[in-house]
C-alpha positions in Angstrom: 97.3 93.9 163.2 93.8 94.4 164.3 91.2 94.9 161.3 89.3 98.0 161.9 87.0 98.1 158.8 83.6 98.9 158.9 83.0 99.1 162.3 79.5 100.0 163.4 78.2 100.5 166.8 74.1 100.9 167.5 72.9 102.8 170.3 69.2 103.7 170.9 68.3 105.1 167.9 71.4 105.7 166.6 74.2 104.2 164.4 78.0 105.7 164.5 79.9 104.7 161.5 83.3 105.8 163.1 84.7 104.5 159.1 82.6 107.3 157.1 83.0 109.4 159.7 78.7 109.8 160.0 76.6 109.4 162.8 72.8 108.5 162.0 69.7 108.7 163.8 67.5 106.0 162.2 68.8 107.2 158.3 69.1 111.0 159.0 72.7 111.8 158.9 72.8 114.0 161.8 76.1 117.1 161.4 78.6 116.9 163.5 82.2 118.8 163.9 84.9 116.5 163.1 86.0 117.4 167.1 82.8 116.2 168.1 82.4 113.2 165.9 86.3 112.1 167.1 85.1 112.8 170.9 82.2 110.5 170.5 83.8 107.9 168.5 86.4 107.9 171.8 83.5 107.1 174.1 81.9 105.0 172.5 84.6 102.7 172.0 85.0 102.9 175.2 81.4 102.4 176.4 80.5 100.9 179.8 84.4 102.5 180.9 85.3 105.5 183.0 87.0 107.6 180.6 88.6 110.9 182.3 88.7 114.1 180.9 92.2 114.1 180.2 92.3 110.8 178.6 89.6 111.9 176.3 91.5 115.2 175.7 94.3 113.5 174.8 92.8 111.0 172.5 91.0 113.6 170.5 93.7 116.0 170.7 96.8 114.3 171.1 99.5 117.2 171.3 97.4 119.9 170.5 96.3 122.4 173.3 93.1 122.9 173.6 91.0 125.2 176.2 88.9 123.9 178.3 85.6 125.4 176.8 86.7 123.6 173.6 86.3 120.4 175.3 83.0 121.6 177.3 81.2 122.6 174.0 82.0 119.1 172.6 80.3 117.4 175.1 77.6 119.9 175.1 77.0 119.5 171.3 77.1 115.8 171.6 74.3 115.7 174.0 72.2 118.0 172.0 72.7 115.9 168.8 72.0 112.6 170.9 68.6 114.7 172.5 69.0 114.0 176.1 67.9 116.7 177.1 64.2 115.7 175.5 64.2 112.0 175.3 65.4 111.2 179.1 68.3 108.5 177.5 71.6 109.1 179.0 74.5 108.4 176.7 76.6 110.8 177.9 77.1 110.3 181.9 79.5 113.1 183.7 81.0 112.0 187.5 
């Protein structure tokens, strides 16, 4: 059994504490759905990996149905949260 306690992953300016279920931006806690918070936890596990749409839908998810523009406003809110928009870094990359 893997021990998944306290994990902590630092990116740029920011710290995801997938365990409290917080992301931070130096110490700001910055808001996130719990959707959106699960869907970047997912990828950022998964860092430096291809991970498709409907492997991310699922693993968010699971066996719920969700539309489309659910998943797109995820994404969307992520990359507004993680200011790529204004800062130039690319966390989020979509093929």
């Amino acid at each position: 059994m893997t021990n998944r306690t306290n994990r902590l992953y630092k990116f740029g300016r920011f710290l995801l504490k997938p365990d409290e279920r917080l992301l931070l931006r130096e110490s700001e806690a910055l808001p996130l759905t719990p959707k959106a918070l699960e869907t970047l936890i997912v990828l950022v596990e998964r860092s430096g990996h291809v991970v498709s749409k409907d492997e991310l839908m699922q693993a968010v998810w699971q066996d719920t149905f969700v539309e489309e523009n659910g998943f797109t406003r995820n994404i969307s809110v992520l990359r507004k949260v993680l200011g790529q928009r204004n800062s130039g870094n690319i966390f989020l990359r979509t093929t």
